[in-house]
Gaussian input, Z-matrix of N, CA and C with variables (Angstrom, degrees):
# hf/3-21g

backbone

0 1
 N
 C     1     B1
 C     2     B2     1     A1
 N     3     B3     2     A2     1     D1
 C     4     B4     3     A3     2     D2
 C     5     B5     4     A4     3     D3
 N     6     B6     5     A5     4     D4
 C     7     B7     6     A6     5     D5
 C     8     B8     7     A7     6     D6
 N     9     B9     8     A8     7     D7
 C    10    B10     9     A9     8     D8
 C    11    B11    10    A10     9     D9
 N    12    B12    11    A11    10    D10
 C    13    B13    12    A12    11    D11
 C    14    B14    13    A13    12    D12
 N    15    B15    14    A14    13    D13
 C    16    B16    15    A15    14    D14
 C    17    B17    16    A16    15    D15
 N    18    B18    17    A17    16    D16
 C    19    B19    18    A18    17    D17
 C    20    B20    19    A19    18    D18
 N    21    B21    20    A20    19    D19
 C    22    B22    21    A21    20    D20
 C    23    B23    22    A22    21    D21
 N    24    B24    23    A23    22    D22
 C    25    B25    24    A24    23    D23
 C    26    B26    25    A25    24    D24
 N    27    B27    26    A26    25    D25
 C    28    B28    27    A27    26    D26
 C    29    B29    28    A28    27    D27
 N    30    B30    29    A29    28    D28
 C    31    B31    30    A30    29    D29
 C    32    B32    31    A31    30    D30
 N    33    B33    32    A32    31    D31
 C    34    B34    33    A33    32    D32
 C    35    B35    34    A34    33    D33
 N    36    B36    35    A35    34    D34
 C    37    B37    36    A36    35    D35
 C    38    B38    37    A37    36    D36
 N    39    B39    38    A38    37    D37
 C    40    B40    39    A39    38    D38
 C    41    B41    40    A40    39    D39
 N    42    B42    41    A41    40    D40
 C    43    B43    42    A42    41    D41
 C    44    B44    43    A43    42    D42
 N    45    B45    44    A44    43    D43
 C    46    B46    45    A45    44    D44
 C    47    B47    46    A46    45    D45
 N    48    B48    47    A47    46    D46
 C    49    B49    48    A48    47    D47
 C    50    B50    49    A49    48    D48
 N    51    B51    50    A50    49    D49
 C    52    B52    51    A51    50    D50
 C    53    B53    52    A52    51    D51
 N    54    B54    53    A53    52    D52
 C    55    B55    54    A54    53    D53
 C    56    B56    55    A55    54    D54
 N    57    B57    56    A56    55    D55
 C    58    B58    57    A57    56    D56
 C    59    B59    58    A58    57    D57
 N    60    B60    59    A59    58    D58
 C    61    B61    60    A60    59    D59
 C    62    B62    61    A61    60    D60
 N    63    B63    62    A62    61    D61
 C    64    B64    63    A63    62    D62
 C    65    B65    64    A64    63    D63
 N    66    B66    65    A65    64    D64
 C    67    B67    66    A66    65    D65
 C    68    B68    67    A67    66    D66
 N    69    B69    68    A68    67    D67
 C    70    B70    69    A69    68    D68
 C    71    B71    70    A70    69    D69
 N    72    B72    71    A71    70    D70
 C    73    B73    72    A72    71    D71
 C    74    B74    73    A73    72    D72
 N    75    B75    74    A74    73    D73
 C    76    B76    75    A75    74    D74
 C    77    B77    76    A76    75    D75
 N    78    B78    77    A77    76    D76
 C    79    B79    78    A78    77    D77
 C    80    B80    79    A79    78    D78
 N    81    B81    80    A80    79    D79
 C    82    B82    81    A81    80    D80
 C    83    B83    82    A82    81    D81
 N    84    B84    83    A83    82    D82
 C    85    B85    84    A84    83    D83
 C    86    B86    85    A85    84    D84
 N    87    B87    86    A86    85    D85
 C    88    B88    87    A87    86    D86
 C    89    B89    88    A88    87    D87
 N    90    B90    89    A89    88    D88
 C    91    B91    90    A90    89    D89
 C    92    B92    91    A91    90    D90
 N    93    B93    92    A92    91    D91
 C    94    B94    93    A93    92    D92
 C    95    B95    94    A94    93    D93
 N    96    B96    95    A95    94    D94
 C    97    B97    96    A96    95    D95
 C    98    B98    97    A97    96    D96
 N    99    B99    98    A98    97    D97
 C   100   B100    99    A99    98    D98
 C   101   B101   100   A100    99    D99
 N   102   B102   101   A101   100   D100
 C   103   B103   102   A102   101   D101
 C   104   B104   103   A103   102   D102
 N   105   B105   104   A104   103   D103
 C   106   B106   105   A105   104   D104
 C   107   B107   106   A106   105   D105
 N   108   B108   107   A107   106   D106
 C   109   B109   108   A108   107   D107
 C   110   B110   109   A109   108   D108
 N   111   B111   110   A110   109   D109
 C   112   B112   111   A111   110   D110
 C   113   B113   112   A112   111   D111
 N   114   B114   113   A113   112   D112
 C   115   B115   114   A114   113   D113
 C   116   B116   115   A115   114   D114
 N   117   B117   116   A116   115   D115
 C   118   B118   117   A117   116   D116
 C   119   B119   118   A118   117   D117
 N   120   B120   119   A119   118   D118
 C   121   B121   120   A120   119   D119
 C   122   B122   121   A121   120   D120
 N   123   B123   122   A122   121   D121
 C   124   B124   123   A123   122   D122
 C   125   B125   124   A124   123   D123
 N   126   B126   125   A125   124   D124
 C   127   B127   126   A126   125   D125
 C   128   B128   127   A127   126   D126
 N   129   B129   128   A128   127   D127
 C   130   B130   129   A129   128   D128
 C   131   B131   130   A130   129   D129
 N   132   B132   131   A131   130   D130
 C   133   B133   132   A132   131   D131
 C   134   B134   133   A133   132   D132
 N   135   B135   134   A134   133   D133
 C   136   B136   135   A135   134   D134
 C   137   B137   136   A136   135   D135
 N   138   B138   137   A137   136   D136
 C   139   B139   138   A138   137   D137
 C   140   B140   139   A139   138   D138
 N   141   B141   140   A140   139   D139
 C   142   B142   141   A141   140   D140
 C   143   B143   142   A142   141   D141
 N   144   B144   143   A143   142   D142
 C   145   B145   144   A144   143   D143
 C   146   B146   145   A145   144   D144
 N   147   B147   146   A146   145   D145
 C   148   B148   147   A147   146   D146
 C   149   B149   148   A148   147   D147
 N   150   B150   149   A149   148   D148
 C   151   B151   150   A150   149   D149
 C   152   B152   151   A151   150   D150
 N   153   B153   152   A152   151   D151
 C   154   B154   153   A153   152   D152
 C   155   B155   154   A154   153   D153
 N   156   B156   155   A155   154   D154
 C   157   B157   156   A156   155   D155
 C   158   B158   157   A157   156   D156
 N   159   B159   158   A158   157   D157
 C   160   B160   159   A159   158   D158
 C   161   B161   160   A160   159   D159
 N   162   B162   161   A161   160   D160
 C   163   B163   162   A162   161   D161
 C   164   B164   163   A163   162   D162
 N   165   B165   164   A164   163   D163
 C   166   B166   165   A165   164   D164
 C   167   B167   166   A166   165   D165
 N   168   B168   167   A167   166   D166
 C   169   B169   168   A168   167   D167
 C   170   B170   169   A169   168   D168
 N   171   B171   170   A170   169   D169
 C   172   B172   171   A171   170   D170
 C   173   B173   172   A172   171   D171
 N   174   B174   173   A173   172   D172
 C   175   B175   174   A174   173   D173
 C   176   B176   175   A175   174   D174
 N   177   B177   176   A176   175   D175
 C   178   B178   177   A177   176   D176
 C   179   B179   178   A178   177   D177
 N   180   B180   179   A179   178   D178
 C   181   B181   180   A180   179   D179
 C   182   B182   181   A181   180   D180
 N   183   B183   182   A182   181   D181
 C   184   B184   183   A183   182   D182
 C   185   B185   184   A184   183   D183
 N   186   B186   185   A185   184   D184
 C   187   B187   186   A186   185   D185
 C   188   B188   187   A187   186   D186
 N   189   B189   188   A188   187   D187
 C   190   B190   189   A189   188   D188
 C   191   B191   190   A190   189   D189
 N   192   B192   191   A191   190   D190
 C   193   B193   192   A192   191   D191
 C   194   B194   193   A193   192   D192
 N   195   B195   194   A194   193   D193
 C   196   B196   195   A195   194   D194
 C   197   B197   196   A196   195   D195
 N   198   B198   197   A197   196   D196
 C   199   B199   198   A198   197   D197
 C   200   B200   199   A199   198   D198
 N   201   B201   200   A200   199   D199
 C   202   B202   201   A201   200   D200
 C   203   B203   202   A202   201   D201
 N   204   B204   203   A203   202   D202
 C   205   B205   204   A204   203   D203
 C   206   B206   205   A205   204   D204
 N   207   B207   206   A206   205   D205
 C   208   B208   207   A207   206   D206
 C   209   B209   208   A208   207   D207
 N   210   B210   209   A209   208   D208
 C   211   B211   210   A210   209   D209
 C   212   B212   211   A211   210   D210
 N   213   B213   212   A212   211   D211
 C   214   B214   213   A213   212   D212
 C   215   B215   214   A214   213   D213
 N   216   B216   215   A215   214   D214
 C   217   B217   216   A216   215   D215
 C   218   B218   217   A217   216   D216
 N   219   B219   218   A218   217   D217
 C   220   B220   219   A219   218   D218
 C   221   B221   220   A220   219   D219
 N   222   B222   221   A221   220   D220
 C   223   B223   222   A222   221   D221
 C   224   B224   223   A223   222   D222
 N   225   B225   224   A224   223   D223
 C   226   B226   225   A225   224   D224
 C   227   B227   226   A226   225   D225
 N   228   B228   227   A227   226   D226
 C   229   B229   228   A228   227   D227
 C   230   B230   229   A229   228   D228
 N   231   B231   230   A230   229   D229
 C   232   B232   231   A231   230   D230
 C   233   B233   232   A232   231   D231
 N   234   B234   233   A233   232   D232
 C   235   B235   234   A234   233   D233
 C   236   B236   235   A235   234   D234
 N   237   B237   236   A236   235   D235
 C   238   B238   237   A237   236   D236
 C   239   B239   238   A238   237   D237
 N   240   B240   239   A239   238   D238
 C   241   B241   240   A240   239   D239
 C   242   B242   241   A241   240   D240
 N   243   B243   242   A242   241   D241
 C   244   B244   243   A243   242   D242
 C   245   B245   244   A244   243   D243
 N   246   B246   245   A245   244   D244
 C   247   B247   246   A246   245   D245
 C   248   B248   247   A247   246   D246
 N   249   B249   248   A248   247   D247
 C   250   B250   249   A249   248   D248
 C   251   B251   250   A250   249   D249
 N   252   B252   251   A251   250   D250
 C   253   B253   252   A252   251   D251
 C   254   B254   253   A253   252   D252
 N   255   B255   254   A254   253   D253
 C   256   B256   255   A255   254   D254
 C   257   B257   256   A256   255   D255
 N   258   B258   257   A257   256   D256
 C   259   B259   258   A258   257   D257
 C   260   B260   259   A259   258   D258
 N   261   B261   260   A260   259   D259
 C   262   B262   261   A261   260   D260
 C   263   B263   262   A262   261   D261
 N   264   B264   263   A263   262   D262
 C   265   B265   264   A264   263   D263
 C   266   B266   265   A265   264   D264
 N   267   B267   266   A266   265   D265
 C   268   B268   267   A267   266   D266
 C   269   B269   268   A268   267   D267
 N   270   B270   269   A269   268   D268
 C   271   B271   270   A270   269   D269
 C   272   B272   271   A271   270   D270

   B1=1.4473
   B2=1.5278
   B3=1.5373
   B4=1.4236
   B5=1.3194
   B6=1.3513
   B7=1.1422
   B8=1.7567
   B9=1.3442
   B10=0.9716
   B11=1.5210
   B12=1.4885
   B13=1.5388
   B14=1.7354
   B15=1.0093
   B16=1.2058
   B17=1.6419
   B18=1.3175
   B19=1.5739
   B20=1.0020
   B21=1.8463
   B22=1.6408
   B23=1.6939
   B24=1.5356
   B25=1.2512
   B26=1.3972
   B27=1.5484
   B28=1.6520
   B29=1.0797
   B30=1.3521
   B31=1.6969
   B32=0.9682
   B33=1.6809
   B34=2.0651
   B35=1.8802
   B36=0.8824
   B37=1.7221
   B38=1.5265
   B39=1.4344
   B40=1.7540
   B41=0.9779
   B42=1.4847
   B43=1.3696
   B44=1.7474
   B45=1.5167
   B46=1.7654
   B47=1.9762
   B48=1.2725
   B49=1.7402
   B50=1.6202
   B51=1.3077
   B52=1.9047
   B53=1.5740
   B54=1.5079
   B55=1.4530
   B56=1.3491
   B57=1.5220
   B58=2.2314
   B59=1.3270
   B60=1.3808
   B61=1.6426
   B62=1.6869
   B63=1.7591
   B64=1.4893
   B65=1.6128
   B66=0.7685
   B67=1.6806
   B68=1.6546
   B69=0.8853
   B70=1.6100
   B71=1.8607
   B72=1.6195
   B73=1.4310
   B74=1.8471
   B75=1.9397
   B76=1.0507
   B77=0.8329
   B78=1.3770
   B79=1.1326
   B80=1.5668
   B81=1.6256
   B82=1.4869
   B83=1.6535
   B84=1.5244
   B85=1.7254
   B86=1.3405
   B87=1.2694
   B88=1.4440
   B89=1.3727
   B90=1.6632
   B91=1.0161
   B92=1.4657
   B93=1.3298
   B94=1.6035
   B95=1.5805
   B96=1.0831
   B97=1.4850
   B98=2.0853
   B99=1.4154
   B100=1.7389
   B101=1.4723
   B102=0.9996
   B103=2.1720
   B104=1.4704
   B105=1.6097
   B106=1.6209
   B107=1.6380
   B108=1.3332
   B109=1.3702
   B110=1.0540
   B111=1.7281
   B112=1.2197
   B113=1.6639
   B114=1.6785
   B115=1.7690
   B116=1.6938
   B117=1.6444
   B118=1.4337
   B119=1.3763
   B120=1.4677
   B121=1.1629
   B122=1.2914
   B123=1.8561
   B124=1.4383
   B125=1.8961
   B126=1.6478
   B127=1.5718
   B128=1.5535
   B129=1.6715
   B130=1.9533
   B131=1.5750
   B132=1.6060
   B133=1.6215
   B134=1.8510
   B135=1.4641
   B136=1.0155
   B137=1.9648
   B138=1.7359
   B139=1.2462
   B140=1.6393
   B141=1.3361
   B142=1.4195
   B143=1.9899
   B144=1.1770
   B145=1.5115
   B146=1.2874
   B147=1.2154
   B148=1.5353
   B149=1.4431
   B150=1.9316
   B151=1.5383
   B152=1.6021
   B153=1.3868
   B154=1.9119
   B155=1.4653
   B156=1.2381
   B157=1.4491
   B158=1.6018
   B159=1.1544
   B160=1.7343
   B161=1.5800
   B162=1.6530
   B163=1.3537
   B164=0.9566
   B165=1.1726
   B166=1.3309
   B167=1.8741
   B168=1.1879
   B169=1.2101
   B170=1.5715
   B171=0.9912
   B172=1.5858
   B173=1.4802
   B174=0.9001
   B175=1.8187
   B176=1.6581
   B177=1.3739
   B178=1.8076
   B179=1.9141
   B180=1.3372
   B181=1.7094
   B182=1.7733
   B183=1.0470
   B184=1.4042
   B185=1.4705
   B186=1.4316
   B187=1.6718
   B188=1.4365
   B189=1.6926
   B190=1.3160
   B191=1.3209
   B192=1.2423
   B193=1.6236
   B194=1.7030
   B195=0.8792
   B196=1.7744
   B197=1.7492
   B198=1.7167
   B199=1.7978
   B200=1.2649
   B201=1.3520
   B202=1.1945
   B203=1.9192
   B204=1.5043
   B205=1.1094
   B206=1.6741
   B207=1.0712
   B208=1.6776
   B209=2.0799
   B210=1.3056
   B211=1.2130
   B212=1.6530
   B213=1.1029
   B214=1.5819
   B215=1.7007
   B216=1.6570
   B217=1.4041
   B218=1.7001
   B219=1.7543
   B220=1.4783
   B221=1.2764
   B222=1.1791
   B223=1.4377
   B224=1.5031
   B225=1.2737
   B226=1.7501
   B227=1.3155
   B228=1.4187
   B229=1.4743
   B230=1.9643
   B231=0.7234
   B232=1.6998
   B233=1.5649
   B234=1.4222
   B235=1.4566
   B236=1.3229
   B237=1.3994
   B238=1.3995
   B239=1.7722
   B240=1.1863
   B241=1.6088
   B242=1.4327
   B243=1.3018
   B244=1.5496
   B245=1.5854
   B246=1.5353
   B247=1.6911
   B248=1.1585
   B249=1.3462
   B250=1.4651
   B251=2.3460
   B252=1.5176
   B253=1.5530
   B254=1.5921
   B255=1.6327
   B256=1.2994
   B257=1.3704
   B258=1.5958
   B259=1.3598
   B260=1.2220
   B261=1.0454
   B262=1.5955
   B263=1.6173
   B264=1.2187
   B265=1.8035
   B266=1.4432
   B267=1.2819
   B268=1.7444
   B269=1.5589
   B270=1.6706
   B271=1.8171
   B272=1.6204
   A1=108.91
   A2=108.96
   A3=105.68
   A4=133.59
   A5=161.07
   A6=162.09
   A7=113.88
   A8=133.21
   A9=136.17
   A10=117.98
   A11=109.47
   A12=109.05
   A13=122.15
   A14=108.55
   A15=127.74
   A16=133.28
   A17=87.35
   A18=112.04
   A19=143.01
   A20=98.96
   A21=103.09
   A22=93.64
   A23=128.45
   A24=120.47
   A25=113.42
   A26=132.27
   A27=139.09
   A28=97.77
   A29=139.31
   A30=124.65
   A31=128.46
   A32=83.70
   A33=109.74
   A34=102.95
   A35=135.77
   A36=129.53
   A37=101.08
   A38=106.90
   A39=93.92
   A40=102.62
   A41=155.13
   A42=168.11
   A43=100.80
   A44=112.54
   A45=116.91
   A46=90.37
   A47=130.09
   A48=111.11
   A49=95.68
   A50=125.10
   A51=115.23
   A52=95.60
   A53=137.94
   A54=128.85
   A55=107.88
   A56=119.12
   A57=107.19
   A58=92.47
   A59=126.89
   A60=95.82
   A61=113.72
   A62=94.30
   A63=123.30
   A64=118.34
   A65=121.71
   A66=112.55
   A67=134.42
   A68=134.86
   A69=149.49
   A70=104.27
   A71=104.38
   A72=136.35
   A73=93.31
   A74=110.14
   A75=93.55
   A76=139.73
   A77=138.56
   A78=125.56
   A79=116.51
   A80=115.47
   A81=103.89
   A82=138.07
   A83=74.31
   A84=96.28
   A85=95.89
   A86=145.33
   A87=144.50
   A88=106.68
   A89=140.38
   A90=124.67
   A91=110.78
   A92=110.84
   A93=112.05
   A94=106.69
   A95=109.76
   A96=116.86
   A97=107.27
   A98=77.80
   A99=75.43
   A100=119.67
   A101=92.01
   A102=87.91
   A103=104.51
   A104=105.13
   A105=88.87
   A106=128.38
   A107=102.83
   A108=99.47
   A109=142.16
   A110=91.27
   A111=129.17
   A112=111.10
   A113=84.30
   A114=101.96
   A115=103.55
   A116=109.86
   A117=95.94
   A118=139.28
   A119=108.89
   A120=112.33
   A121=121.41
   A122=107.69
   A123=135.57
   A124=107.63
   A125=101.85
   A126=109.76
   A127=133.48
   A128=86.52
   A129=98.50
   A130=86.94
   A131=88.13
   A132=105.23
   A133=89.68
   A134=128.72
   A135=99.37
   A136=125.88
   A137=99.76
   A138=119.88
   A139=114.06
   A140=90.74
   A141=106.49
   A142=121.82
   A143=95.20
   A144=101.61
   A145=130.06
   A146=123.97
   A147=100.76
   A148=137.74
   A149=92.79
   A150=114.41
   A151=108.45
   A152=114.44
   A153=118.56
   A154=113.35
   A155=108.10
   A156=97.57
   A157=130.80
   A158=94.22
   A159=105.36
   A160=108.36
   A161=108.78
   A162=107.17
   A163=139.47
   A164=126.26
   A165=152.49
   A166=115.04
   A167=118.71
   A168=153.20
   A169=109.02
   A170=123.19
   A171=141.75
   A172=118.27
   A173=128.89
   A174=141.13
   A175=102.40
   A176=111.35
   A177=109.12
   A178=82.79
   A179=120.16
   A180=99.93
   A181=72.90
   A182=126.73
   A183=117.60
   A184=140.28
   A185=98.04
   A186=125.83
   A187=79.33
   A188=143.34
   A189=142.86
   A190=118.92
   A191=110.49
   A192=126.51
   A193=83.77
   A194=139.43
   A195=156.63
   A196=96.78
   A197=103.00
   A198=86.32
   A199=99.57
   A200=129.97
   A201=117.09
   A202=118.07
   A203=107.75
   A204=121.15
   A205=123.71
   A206=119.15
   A207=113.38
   A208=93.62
   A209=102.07
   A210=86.31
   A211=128.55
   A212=118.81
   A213=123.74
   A214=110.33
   A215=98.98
   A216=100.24
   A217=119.77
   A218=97.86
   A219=101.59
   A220=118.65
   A221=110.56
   A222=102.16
   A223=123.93
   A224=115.71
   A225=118.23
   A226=103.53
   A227=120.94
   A228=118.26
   A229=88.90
   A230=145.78
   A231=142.77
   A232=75.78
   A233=143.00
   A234=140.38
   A235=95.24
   A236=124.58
   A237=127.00
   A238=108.56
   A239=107.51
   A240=110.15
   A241=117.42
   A242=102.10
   A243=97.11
   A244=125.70
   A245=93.44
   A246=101.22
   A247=130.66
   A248=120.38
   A249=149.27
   A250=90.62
   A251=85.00
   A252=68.45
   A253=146.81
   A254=115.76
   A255=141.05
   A256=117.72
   A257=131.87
   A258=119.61
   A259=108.58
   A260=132.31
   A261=141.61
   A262=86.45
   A263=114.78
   A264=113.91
   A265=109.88
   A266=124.40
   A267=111.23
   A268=98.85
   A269=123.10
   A270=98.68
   A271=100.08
   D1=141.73
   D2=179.00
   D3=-42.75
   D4=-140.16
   D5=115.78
   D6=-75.93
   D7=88.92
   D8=161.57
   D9=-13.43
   D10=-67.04
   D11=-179.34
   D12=-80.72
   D13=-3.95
   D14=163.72
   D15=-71.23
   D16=-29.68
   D17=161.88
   D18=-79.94
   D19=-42.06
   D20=-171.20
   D21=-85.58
   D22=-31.87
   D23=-174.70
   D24=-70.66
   D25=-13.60
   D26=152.93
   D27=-63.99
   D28=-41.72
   D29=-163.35
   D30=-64.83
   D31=-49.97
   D32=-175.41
   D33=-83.54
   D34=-10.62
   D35=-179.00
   D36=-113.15
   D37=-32.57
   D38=168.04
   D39=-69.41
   D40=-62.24
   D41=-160.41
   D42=-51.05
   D43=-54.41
   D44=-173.90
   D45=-81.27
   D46=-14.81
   D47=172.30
   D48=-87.18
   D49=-42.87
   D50=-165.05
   D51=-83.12
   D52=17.93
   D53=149.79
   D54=-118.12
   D55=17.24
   D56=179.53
   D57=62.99
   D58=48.93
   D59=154.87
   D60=-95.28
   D61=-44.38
   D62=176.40
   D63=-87.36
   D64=124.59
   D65=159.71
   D66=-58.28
   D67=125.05
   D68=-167.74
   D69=-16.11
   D70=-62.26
   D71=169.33
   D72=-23.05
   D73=-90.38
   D74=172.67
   D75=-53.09
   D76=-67.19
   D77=-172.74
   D78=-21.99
   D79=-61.91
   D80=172.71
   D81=-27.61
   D82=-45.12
   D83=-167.80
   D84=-71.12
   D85=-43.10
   D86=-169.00
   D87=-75.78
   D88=-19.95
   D89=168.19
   D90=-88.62
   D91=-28.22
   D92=-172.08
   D93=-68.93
   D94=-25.15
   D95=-170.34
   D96=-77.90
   D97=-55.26
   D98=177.40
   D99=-78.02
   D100=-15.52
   D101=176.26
   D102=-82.61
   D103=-60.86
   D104=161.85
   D105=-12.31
   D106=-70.19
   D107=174.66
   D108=-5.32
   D109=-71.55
   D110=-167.08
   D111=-43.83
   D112=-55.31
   D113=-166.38
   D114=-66.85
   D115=-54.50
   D116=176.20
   D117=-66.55
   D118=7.56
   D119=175.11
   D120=-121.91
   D121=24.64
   D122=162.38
   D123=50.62
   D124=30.43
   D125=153.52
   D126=-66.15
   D127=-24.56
   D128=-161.07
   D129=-160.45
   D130=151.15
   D131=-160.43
   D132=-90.90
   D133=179.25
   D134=179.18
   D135=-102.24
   D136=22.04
   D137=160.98
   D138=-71.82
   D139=-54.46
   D140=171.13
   D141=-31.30
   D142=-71.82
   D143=155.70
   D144=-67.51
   D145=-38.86
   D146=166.46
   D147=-37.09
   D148=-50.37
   D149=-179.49
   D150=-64.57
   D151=-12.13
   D152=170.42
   D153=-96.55
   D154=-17.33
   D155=151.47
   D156=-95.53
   D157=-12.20
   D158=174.22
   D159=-72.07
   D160=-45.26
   D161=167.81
   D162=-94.81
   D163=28.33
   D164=-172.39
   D165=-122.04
   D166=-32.97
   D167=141.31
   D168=-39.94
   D169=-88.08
   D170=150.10
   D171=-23.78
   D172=-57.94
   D173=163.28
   D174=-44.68
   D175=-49.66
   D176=-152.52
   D177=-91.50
   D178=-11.63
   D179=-155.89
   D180=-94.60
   D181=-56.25
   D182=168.27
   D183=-17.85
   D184=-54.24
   D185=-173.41
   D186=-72.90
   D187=-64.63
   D188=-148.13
   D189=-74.85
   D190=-12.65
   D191=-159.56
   D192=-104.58
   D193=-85.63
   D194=-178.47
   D195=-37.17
   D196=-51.60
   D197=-177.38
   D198=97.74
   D199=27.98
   D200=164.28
   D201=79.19
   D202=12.95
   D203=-175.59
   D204=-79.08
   D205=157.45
   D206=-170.24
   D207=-66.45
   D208=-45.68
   D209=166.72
   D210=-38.56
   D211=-57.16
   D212=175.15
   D213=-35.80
   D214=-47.02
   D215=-160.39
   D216=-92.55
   D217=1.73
   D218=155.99
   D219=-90.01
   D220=-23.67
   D221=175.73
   D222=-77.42
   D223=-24.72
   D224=172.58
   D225=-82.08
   D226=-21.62
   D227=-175.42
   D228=-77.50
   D229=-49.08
   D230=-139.71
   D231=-90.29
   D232=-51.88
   D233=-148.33
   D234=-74.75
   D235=-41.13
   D236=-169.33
   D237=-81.47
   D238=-26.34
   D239=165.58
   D240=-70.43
   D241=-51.90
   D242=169.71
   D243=-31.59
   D244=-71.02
   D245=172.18
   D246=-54.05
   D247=-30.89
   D248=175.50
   D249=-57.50
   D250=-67.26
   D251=179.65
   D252=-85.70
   D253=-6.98
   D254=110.00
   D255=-9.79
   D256=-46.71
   D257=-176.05
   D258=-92.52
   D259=-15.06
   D260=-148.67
   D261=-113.53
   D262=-67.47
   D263=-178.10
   D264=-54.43
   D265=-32.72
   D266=-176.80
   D267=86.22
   D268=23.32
   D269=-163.03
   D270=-91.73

């Protein structure tokens, strides 16, 4: 399973760089910093996090592309079920 926190901090700093809130710089720095974490504090393997920044990445280019539309949010909702049931099934 992805890295939970790995994700939402790609979502939310990709999301504040693809509207000009943040600059490119941070944003980096805010995912590198919190995934780091992750790994040094032997929560998440470092596949684990990648795949939360990959989908987390994916979620905000989504959310940005749609505009914040209910459309956007069925589709991360069905992506996140998927995996959700993928982790639970073992398939």
């Amino acid at each position: 399973m992805p890295s939970g926190h790995a994700e939402t901090v790609t979502l939310l700093s990709s999301l504040l760089y693809l509207y000009a809130f943040i600059p490119l710089w941070l944003c980096l720095t805010l995912i590198l910093i919190f995934s780091g974490q992750r790994i040094t504090s032997n929560m998440h393997t470092i596949p684990q996090v990648l795949a939360g920044i990959y989908f987390g990445y994916l979620y905000a280019l989504l959310y940005h592309h749609f505009n914040f539309s209910v459309y956007s949010f069925l589709i991360v909702l069905s992506i996140g079920s998927i995996l959700a049931l993928l982790s639970i099934y073992h398939v």
